[in-house]
N, C-alpha and C positions, 0 to 999 in steps of 0.2 A: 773253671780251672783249666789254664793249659801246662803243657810241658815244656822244659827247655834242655833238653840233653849236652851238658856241658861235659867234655871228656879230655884228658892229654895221651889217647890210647892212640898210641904211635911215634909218641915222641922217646920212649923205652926199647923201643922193638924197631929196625930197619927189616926188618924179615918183610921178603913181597908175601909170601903166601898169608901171612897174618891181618900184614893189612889188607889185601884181595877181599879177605874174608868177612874181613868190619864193613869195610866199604862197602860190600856188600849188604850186609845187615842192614846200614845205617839208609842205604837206599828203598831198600823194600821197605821200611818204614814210611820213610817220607812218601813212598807211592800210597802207602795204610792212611797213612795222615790227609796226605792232597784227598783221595776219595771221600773220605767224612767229611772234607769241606767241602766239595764241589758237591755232594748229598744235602748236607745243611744248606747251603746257599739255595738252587733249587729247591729247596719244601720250602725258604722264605720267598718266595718267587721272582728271587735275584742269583738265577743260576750265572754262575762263574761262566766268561768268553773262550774258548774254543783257546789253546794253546796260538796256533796263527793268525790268530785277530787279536790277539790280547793287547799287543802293542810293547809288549816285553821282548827287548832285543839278545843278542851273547854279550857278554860280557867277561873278561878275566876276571877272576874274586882280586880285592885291590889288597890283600894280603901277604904277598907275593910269592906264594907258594909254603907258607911258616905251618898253617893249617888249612884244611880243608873242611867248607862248610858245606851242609846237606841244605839250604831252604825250602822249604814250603813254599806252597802257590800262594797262600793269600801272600807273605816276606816278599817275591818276585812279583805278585801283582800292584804291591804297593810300591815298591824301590824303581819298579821298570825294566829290570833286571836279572838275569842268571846265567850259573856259570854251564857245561854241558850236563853234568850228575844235576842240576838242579831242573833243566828244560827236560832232558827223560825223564824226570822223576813227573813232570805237571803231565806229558802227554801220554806215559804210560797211566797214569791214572786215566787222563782221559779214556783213553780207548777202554781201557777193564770196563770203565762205567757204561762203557755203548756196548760192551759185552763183547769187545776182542778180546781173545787171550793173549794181549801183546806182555812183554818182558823187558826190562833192561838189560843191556850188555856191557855190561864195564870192563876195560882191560886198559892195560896198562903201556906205558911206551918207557925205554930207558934212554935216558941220554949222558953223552960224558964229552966235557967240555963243548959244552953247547952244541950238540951233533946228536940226530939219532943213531941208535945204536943199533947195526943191520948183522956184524960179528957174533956168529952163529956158535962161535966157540966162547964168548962171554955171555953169552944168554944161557948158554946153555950151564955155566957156572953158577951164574945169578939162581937158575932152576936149581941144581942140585945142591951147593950150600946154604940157600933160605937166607944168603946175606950179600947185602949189595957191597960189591969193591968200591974204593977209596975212588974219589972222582966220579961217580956216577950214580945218575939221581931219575927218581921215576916222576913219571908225570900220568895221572889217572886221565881216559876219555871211556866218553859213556853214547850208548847207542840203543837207539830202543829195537829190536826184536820184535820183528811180526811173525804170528803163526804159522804162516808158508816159508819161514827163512829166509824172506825182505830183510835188509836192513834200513832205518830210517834215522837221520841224524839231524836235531830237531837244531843242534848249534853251528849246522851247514846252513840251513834255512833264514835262520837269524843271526847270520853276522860273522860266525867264526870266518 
């Protein structure tokens, strides 16, 4: 039996802090999940390749920003493919399983009329009302977190 987590949790709610929050969840998952596969795979004595040998490049998700999908490693090792939340998600599993205590780091970017948004006095709105203004729309990146407070960004490597 596998799972398939189908959700429209987000399409009700433009509040960043809400989704911050999911997204969140929904990553830590997919690292739970990549690890029992990359476990399984290895006890069959066809351990999963190394995030940077895999041959899985960056990729935009071809959905053009409508929803956001979490994949799994074996999804990305079969497609050839992922987007940054889904390349942190393969290589922080990796490292846990070597016994780093690496992390993802998700955060967010805002932009308005195709421009990021650097206006210290609308971010700061964005923070305090929990709701995005008319014209401005976020864009999630994801980072993985080493225990020294390295940052590593697995969708620099491949292609972004």
């Amino acid at each position: 039996m596998g799972f398939l987590l189908v959700t429209r949790v987000g399409q009700s709610t433009r509040s960043p802090r809400v989704l911050a929050e999911l997204a969140q969840i929904f990553l830590r998952a997919v690292v739970a999940s990549n690890r029992v596969a990359m476990r399984e795979a290895k006890a069959q004595g066809r351990p999963l390749p190394p995030l940077y040998r895999s041959g899985i490049v960056y990729k935009v998700e071809p959905w053009g920003g409508r929803f956001e999908e979490f994949a799994d490693v074996l999804t990305m090792l079969k497609r050839g493919w992922g987007d940054c939340d889904d390349l942190c998600g393969y290589r922080v599993a990796e490292l846990q399983e070597q016994g780093v205590n690496a992390d993802a780091r998700l955060y967010w970017r805002y932009f308005k009329d195709g421009q990021l948004v650097r206006d210290a006095k609308l971010l700061e709105q964005i923070s305090k009302t929990k709701r995005m203004p008319a014209g401005v729309s976020m864009q999630m990146h994801c980072q993985v977190r080493m225990p020294d407070g390295r940052i590593e960004d697995p969708s620099r490597f491949l292609g972004l």
